[in-house]
C-alpha positions in Angstrom: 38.6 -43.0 83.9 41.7 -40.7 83.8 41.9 -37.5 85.6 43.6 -34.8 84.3 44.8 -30.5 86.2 44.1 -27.7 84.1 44.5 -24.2 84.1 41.0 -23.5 82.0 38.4 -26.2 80.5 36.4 -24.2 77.5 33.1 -25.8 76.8 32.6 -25.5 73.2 34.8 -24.3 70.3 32.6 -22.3 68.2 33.5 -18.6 68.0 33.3 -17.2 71.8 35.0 -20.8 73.0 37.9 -20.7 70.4 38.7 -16.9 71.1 38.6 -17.9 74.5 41.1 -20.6 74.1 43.3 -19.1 71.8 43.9 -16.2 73.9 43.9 -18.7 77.0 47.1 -20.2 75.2 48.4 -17.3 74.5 48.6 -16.4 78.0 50.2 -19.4 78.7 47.3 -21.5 80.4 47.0 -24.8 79.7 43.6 -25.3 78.7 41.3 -27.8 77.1 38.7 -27.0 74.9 36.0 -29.9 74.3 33.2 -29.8 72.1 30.6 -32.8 70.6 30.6 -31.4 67.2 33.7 -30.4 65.2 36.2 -27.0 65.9 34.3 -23.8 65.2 30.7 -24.3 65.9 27.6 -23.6 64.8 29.5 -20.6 62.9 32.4 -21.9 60.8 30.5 -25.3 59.7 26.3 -24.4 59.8 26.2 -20.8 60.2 28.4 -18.1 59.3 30.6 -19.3 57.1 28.7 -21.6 54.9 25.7 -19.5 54.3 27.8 -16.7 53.6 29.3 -19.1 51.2 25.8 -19.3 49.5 24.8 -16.0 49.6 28.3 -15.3 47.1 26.9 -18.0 45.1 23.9 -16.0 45.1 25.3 -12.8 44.5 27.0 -14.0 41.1 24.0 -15.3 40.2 22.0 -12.2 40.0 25.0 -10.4 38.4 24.9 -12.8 35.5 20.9 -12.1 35.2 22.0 -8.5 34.9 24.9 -8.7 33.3 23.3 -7.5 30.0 22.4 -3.9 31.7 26.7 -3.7 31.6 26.7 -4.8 27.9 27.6 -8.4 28.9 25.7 -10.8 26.9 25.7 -14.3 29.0 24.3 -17.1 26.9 23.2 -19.3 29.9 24.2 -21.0 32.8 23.4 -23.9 34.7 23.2 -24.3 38.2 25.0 -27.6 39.5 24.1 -28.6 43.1 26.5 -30.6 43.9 29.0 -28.3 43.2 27.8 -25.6 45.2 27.5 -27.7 47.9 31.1 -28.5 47.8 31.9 -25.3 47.3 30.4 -24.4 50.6 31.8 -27.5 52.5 35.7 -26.2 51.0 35.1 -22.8 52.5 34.0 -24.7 56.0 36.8 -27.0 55.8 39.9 -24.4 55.4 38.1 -22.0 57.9 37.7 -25.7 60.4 41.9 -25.9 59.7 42.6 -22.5 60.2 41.4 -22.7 63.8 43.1 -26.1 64.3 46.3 -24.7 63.1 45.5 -22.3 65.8 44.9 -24.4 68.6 48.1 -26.5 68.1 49.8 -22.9 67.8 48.6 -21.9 71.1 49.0 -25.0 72.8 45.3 -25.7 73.4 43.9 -29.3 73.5 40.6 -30.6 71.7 38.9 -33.2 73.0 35.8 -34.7 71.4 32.8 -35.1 73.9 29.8 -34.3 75.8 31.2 -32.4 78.7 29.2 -31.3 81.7 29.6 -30.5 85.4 30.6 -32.7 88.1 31.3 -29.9 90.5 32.1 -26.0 90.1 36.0 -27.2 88.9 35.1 -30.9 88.0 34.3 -31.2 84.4 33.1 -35.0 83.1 33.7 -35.6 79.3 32.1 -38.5 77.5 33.9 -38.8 74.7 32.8 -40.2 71.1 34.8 -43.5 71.9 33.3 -44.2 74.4 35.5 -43.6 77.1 35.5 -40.7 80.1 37.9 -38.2 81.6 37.6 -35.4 84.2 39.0 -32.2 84.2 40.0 -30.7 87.6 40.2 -27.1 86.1 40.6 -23.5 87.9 38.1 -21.8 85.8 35.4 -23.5 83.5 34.0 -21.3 80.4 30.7 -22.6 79.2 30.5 -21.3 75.2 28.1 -24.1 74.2 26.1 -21.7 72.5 22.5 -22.2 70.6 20.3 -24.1 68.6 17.7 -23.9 66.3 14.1 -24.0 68.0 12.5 -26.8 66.7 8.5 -26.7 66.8 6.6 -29.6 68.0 3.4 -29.0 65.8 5.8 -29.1 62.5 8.3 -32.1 63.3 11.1 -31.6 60.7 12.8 -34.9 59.0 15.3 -32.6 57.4 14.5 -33.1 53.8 10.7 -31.4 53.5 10.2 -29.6 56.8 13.6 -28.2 57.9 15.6 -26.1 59.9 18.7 -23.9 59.0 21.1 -26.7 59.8 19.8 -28.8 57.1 18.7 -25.8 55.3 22.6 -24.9 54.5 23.1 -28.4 53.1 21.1 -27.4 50.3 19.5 -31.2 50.9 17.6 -30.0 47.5 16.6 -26.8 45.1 12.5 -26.5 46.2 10.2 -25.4 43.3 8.2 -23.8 45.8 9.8 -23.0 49.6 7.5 -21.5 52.4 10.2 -19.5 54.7 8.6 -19.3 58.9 10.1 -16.4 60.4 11.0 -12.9 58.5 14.6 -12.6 60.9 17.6 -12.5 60.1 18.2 -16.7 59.3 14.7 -16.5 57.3 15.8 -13.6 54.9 19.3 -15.0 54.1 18.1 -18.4 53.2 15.4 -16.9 51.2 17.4 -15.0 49.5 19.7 -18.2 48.8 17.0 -20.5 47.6 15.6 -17.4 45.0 18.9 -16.8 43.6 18.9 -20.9 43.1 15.6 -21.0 41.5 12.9 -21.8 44.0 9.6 -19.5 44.1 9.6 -18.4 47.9 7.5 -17.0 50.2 7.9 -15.7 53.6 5.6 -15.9 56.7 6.3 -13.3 59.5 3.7 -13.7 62.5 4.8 -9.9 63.4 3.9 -6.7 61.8 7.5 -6.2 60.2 10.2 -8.3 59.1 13.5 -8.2 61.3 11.5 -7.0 64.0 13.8 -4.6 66.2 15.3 -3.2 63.6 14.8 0.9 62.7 11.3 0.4 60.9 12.6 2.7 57.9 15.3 0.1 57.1 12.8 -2.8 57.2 10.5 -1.7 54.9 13.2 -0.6 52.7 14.4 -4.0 52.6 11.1 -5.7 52.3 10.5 -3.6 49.2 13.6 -4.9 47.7 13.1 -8.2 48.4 9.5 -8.4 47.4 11.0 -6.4 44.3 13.1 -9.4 43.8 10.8 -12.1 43.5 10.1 -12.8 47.5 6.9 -12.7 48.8 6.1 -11.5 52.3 3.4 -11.7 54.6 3.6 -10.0 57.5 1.1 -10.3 60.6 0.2 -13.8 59.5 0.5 -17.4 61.5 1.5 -20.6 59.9 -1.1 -23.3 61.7 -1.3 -27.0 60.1 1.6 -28.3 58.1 0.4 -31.2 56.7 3.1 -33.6 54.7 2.3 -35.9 51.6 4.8 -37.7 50.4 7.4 -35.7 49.0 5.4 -32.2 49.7 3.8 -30.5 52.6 0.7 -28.5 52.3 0.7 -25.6 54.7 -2.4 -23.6 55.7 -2.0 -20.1 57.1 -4.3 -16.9 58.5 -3.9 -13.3 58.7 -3.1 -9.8 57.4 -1.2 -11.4 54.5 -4.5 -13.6 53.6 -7.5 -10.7 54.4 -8.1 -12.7 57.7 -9.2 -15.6 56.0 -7.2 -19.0 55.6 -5.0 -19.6 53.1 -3.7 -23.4 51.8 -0.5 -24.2 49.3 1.5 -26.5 48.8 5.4 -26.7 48.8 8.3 -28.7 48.3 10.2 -27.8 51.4 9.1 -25.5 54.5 12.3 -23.6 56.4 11.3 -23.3 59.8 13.5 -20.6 61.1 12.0 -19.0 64.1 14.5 -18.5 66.5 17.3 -20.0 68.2 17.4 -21.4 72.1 20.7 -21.7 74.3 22.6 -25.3 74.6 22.7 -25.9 78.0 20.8 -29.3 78.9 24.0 -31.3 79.1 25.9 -29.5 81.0 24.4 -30.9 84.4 24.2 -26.8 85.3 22.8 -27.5 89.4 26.6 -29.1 90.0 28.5 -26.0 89.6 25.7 -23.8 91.5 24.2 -22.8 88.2 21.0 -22.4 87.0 19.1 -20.0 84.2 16.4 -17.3 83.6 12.6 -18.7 82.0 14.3 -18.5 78.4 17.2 -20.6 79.3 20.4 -18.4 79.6 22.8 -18.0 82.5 23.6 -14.3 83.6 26.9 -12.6 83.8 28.8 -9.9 85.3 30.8 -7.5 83.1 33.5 -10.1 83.5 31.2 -12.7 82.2 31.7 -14.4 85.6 28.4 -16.3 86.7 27.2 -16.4 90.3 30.2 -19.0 90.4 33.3 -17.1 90.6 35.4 -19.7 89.1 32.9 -20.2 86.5 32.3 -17.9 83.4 29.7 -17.9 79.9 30.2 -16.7 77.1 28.4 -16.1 73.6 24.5 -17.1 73.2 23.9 -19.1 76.0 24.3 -15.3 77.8 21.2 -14.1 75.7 20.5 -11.1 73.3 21.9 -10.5 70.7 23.0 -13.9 69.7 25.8 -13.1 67.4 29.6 -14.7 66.6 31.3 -11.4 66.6 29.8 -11.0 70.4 30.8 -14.2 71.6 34.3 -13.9 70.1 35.0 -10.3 72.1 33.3 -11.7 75.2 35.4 -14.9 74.6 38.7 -12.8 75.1 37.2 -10.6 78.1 36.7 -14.2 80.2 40.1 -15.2 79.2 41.9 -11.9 80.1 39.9 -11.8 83.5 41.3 -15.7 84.3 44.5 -14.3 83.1 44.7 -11.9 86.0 43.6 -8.4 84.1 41.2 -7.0 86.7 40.5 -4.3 84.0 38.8 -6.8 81.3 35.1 -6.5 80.8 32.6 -6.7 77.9 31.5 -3.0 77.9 30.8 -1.9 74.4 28.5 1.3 73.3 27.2 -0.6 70.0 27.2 -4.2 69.1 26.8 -4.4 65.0 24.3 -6.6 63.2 24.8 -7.5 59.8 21.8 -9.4 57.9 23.4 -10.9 54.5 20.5 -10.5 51.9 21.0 -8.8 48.9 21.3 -6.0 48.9 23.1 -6.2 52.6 21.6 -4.5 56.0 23.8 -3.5 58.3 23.1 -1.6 61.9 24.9 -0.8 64.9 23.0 1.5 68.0 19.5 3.0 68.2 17.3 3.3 66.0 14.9 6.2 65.4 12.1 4.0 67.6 14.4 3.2 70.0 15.9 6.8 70.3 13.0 8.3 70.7 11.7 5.9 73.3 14.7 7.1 75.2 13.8 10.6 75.3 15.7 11.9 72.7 15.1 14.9 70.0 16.7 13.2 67.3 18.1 14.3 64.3 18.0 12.1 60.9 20.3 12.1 58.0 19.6 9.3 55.2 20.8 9.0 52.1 19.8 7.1 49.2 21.5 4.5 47.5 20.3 5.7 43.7 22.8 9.3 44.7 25.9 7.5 44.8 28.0 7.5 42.0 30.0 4.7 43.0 26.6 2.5 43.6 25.8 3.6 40.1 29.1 2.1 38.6 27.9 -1.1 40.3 24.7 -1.2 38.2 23.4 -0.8 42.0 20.6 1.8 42.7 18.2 0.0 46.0 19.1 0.9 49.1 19.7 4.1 52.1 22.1 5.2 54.4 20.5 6.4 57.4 22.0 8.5 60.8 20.2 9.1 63.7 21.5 11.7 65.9 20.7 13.5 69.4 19.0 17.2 68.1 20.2 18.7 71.3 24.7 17.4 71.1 24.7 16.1 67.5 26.1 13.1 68.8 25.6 9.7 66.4 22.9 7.8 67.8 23.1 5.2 65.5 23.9 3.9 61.7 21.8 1.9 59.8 22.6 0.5 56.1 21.1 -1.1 53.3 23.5 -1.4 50.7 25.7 -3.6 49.2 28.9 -4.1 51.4 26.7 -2.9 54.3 28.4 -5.3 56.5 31.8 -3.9 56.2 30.3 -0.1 55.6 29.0 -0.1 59.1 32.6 -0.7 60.7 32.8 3.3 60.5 29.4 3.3 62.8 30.5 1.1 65.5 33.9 3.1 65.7 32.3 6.6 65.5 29.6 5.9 68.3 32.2 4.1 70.5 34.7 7.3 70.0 31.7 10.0 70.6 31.4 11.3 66.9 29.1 13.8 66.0 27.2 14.0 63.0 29.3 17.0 62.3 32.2 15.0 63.0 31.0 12.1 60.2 30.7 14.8 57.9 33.7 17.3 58.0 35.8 13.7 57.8 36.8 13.3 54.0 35.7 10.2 52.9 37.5 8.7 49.4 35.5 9.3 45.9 33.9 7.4 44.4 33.3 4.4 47.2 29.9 3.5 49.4 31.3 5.0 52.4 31.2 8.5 51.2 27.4 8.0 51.3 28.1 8.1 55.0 29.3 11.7 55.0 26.8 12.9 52.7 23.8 10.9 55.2 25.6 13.3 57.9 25.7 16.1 56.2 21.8 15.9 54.9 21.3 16.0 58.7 22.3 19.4 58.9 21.1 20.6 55.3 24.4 20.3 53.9 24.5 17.3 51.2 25.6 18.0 48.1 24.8 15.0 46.4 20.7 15.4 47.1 18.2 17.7 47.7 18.5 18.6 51.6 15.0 18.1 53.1 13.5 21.4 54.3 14.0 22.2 58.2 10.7 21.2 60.1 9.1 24.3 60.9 9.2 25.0 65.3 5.9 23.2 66.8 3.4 26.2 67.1 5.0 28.3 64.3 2.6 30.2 61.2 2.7 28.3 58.2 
């Protein structure tokens, strides 16, 4: 077994782990960055990337349906599989070699293998070959990540019952799909599978779909999709999921059935219900480590662990489990091991970006959450069917929406549906991290005719001021004659 000094050992290369890496190299560390699956995670090859990849797919799709409302008269089309699929995997594999190209850039090593703790700067790896080496490292980053929560009582085999790791394979196009879970993973590949052909229908246990999200924005969305073609049941359990041959038969109970039990039968069930932290490798106890009831190791600001020489990154830190997160707290742990005493993951608003279609997009409170706080707030929305760019786009479903403090104006939050949403909600993120007013949003001149200029107009309906829709009359003072 060799032995080999290190500056830094990264413990996974998906988004937070490569970002860690890359910026380890650039500040001249020698660091090692070992993972069991290939560069890039969960993200670049069964997340992110490749559903995103779909979801385009997707998009053209329904543009060709609707091409004839732009005077485009498309014959037919067929949908080949295959060639999808590979689409998808080319898209994986140039993202893969971009961060490879990267690495050797940056002087960062990849090993294969199952790494895990020996002591707090000891770091085993077993790799693929079948050899071992240890790492005597400075600092240790654990970026392993998550996975997707697999559910005893419906065992998946990957072809009929399956989870979004198989789902993005597109093992086959389902005549009839049963979704589990209304989240963010649930919605996409519904939304994926429709555009591809396959009736689908969505079970969410909870009373909304993308349950945290502003409730407004939720049922906006659900109308859209259910608009679409997807069904939804909300406040309804999946029990028995009973396979037979080449189908499963699935039997389910609440608000979505009138209370009483419901049985069909489908080709392939996705079971997307959540996601859990990796961690069960990494032999935690020898570096002084353990986690919280749900399985994820705390942090400081610094994303040190009770371990000083020991930092996490990414999901296995807990809510919200997102890329873009992991990627900024990625370059915090490496600018702290690089001596900045300033570094930490601070941010006002983390974004979250749902890719159906039409896109959702949010970053802050919503109007729950604000007013849970405490605050007055003050709401601006506006509707997709106002813009006159949306309307060039044969594009009509779908709302800007502000929340703001009543008593400062300051933006409270931004939530989007809209296509584009995702890169639309860039301008939130920036104005609540800079302390913009709704005021502010709205004296800014925003370029004609584009989405964004729906923003201003949302801020400016928040103080009566949109010229683009009817303002909503002021609320008359609590107490005051009508």
């Amino acid at each position: 077994m060799a032995e080999h000094q290190v500056d830094a050992v990264v413990i996974g290369a998906g988004p937070g782990g490569y970002h860690a890496a890359i910026r380890l190299g650039q500040l001249g560390k020698k660091v090692v960055c070992v993972d069991r699956d290939e560069v890039g995670g969960v993200c670049l090859n069964w997340g992110c990337i490749p559903t995103k990849a779909l979801l385009h797919v997707g998009e053209v799709i329904r543009h060709i349906d609707h091409a004839a409302a732009i005077g485009l008269n498309v014959k037919g089309y067929d949908i080949d599989r295959a060639a999808v699929a590979k689409f998808k995997t080319d898209v994986v594999n140039a993202n893969v070699g971009g961060v490879k190209t990267l690495f050797k850039a940056n002087a960062v090593e990849f090993v294969y293998g199952e790494a895990s703790f020996k002591s707090p700067t000891e770091i085993l790896v077993k790799k693929k070959d079948g050899g071992s080496d240890t790492f005597v490292a400075k600092h240790v980053v654990i970026a392993t990540g998550s996975a997707p929560v697999d559910v005893k009582a419906w065992p998946r085999d990957g072809s009929t019952i399956v989870n979004s790791d198989d789902a993005v394979n597109i093992p086959k196009i389902p005549k009839n799909l049963l979704v589990i879970g209304g989240g963010v993973i649930g919605l996409e590949f519904a939304t994926v599978y429709k555009r591809v052909g396959a009736n689908v229908l969505v079970i969410e246990a909870l009373p909304q779909i993308l349950t945290g999200t502003d409730l407004e924005i939720s049922k906006t969305l659900g109308r859209i999709l259910k608009k679409q073609g997807i069904e939804i049941m909300l406040s309804t359990k999946v029990g028995k999921l009973e396979k037979s041959g080449a189908t499963v038969k699935a039997t389910f109970n609440g608000e979505g059935t009138a209370g009483k039990d419901e049985t069909r039968t489908f080709d392939m069930v996705l079971v997307a219900v959540g996601r859990a932290p990796v961690t069960d490798s990494l032999n935690l106890g020898a570096a002084g480590l353990t986690t919280d009831e749900r399985g994820f190791i705390a942090t400081d600001a610094q994303m040190r662990t009770k371990t000083p020489t020991v930092f996490a990154i990414g999901d296995v830190t807990g809510q919200p489990l997102l890329a873009h997160r992991a990627m900024k707290q990625g370059v915090v742990a490496a600018e702290v091991i690089g001596g900045d005493a300033s570094a930490a993951f601070d941010p006002i608003a983390v974004p979250n970006c749902v890719y159906t279609d039409p896109e959702v997009a949010t970053a802050g409170l919503s109007e729950e959450e604000a007013k849970a706080k405490g605050y007055e707030v003050r709401i601006g929305k506006f509707p997709l069917a106002a813009s006159g760019r949306a309307r060039t786009m044969n594009e009509s479903d779908g709302i800007i929406k502000l929340v703001g403090d009543a008593k400062t104006d300051l933006l409270l939050g931004m939530h989007i549906v809209a296509p584009q949403a995702e890169s639309l909600i860039g301008e939130g993120v920036i104005a609540l991290e800079m302390g913009a007013t709704l005021e502010d949003i709205g004296l800014s001149i925003h370029p004609h005719p584009t989405l964004t200029e729906g923003i201003m107009d949302a801020a400016e309906a928040a103080h009566g001021k949109a010229i683009h829709i009817v303002n909503p009359k002021p609320k008359a003072p609590a107490g005051a004659a009508r």
